[in-house]
Structure formats: structure tokens, C-alpha cells
C-alpha positions in Angstrom: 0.0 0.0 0.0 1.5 3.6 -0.6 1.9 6.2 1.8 -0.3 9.0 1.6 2.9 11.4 1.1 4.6 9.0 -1.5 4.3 10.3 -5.2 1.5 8.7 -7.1 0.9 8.6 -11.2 -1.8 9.6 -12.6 -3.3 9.2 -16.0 -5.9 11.3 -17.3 -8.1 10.6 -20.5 -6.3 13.5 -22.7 -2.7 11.4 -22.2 -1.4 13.8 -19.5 -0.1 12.2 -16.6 0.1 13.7 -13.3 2.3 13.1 -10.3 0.2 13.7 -7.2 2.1 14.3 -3.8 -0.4 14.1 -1.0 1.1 16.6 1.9 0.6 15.3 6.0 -2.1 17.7 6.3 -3.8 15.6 3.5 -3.6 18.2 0.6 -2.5 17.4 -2.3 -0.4 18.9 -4.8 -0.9 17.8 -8.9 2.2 18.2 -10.8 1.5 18.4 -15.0 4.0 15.6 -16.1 4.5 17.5 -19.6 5.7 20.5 -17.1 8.0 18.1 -15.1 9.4 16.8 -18.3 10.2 20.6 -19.8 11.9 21.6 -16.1 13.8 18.3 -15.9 15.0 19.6 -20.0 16.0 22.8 -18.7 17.8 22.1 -15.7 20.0 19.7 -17.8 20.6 22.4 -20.5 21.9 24.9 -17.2 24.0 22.4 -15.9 26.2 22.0 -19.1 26.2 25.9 -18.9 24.8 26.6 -22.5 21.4 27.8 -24.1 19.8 25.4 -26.2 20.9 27.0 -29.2 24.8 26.6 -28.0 24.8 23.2 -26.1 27.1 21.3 -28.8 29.9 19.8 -27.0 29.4 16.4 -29.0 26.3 17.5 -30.6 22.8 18.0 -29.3 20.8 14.7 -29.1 16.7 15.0 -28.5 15.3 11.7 -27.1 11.1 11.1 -27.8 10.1 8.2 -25.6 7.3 8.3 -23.4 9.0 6.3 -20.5 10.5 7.9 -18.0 12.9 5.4 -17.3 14.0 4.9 -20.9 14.5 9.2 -20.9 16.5 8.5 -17.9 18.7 5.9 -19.1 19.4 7.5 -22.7 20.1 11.1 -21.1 22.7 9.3 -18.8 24.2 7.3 -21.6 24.7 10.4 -24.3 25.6 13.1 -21.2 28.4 10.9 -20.3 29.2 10.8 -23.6 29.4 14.1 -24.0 26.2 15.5 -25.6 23.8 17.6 -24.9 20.1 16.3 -24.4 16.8 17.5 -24.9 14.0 15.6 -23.8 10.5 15.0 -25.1 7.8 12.5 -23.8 5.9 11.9 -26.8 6.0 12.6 -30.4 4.4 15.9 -30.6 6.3 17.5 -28.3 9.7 16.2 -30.1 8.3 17.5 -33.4 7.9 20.9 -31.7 11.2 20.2 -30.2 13.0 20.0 -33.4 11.4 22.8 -35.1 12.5 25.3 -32.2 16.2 23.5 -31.3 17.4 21.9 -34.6 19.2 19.0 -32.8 21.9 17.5 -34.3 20.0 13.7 -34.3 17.1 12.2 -32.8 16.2 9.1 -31.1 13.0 8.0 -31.7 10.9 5.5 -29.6 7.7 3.8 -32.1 5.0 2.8 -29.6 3.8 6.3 -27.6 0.5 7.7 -27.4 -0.9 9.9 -30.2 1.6 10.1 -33.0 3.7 7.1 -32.9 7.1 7.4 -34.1 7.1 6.2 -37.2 4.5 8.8 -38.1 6.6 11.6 -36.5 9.8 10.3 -38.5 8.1 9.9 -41.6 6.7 13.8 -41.1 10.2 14.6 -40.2 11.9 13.6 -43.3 9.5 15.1 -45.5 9.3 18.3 -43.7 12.6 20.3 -46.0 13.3 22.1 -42.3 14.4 19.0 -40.8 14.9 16.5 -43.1 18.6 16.9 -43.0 18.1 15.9 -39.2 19.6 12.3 -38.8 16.4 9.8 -36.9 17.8 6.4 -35.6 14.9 4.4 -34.3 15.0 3.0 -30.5 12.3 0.3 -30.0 10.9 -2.6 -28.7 9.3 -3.6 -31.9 11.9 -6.5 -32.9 10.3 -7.5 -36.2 12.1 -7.6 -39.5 9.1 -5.8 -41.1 9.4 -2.9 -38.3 12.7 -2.4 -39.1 12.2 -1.9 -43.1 9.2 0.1 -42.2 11.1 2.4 -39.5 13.8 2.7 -42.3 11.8 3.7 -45.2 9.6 6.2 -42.8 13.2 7.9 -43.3 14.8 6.7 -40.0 19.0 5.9 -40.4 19.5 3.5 -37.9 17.0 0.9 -35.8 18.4 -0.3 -32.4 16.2 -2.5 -30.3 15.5 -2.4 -26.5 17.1 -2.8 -24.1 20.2 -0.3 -25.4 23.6 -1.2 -25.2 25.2 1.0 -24.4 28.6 1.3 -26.4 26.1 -0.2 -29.6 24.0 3.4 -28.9 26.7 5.7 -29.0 28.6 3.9 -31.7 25.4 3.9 -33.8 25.2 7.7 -33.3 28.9 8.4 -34.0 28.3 6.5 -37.4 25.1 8.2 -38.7 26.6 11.8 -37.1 29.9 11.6 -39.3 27.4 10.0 -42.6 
């Protein structure tokens, strides 16, 4: 059973998920996650020092994934890597993403509420702003027929969940210097 002052996730009908913190004095407190997400973004982009527009180092990587866990473990790998991360939890917001930060690549999770990410790819690589914009797929889909499809949506690379680490970033060094 959870605490009453333990975190809690919510899910509301529209796809927004809410953390909700119930104080001792039995308030509670309903964080957006979409707003936890874009604070959690920004505070990374102030710790490398740098604007959005300037955080290069190895290159500026935005991960779409609507797991939390799989942001976490993605942002760890590339920042200790040496590249700058943005984050988005679902397609949309990485489409927006791109538009406003011009990343140097994208990973791209498939299965995510809304627009999945082989529609946002294949919207990607037709749009002329951001087809230059490298895409390398990062899924759990481990058919043969996913893969082709991920690739001609316009996607340069398809890695399958769980990452490896060292496969991740050599993938990225590979399709970065392409």
C-alpha cells in the first residue's frame, strides 16, 4: 500500500499524466508531467552551462520516448558521452522540439501515445526544415518488417531495446559523421 505522502501517477483521459504528492495535512499537490518533463530539460541544459541554441559539445541529441525510465537511461548514456540532451515524452512535443532546437540527431521511440514514431519520422523527413536531421529508431518492436518500415519512414539507424550502451553511441557516431 502507498503512503499518503509517497508520489503517485496519474493518467488522465487526454494522455497527461500527473504526479500527485499528498502533503501530511492531506492536501495534495498535482504536478502536470508535460511541465516536469520541460523543467527536468531545462535544468540539464543549465548544468552544461549553455542555451539550447549553444549546447554542442558532441552535438545536441533530443530523445522522444514516453517512458520515464528509458529518458533517464538515454540522457545518462549520451551526457556521459558528452552530448547535450533534450528531452521529449511523446512525439508531438519532439516535433515541436526539433522545429524550435534543430538537434543534431534524434532518437525515436515507435510505440507512444498519439503520433507514434514512425509517423513523426516519416513527417520529419519530409518536412525540407528537418529532413537533414539524422532519426535512428530505439524500440521494442523487434520484427524484421518494423525495421524496413522504420527505415523507409526515413529513420538511419533501428536499435532494439534494451540499449547497449557502447552499440548506442557507436550507432550515433556513425550516422553523425554520414
Amino acid at each position: 500500500m502507498l503512503s499518503r505522502n509517497m508520489p503517485q501517477r496519474r493518467h488522465k483521459p487526454n494522455n497527461d499524466f500527473f504526479i500527485v504528492y499528498y502533503n501530511h495535512d492531506k492536501s495534495c499537490v498535482l504536478i502536470r508531467w508535460r511541465e516536469v518533463m520541460r523543467l527536468f530539460s531545462k535544468k540539464s541544459a543549465e548544468k552544461s552551462g549553455s542555451s539550447n541554441e549553444s549546447l554542442r559539445g558532441n552535438g545536441t541529441v533530443l530523445v522522444v520516448d514516453d517512458s520515464p525510465t528509458e529518458l533517464h537511461i538515454l540522457k545518462g548514456f549520451l551526457e556521459e558521452a558528452g552530448y547535450a540532451v533534450l528531452l521529449a515524452e511523446n512525439a508531438e512535443l519532439g516535433i515541436e522540439q526539433v522545429q524550435s532546437a534543430k538537434p543534431d540527431l534524434i532518437l525515436m521511440d515507435v510505440v507512444m501515445p498519439g503520433l507514434n514514431g514512425f509517423q513523426a519520422t516519416r513527417q520529419l523527413s519530409r518536412n525540407p526544415e528537418t529532413s537533414d536531421i539524422p532519426v535512428i529508431m530505439v524500440t521494442t518492436k523487434d520484427q524484421e518488417t518494423d525495421r524496413t518500415w522504420g527505415l523507409r519512414q526515413g529513420a538511419k539507424e533501428y536499435i532494439i531495446k534494451p540499449v547497449e550502451k557502447n552499440e548506442l553511441l557507436s550507432r550515433i557516431k556513425a550516422v553523425l559523421s554520414a
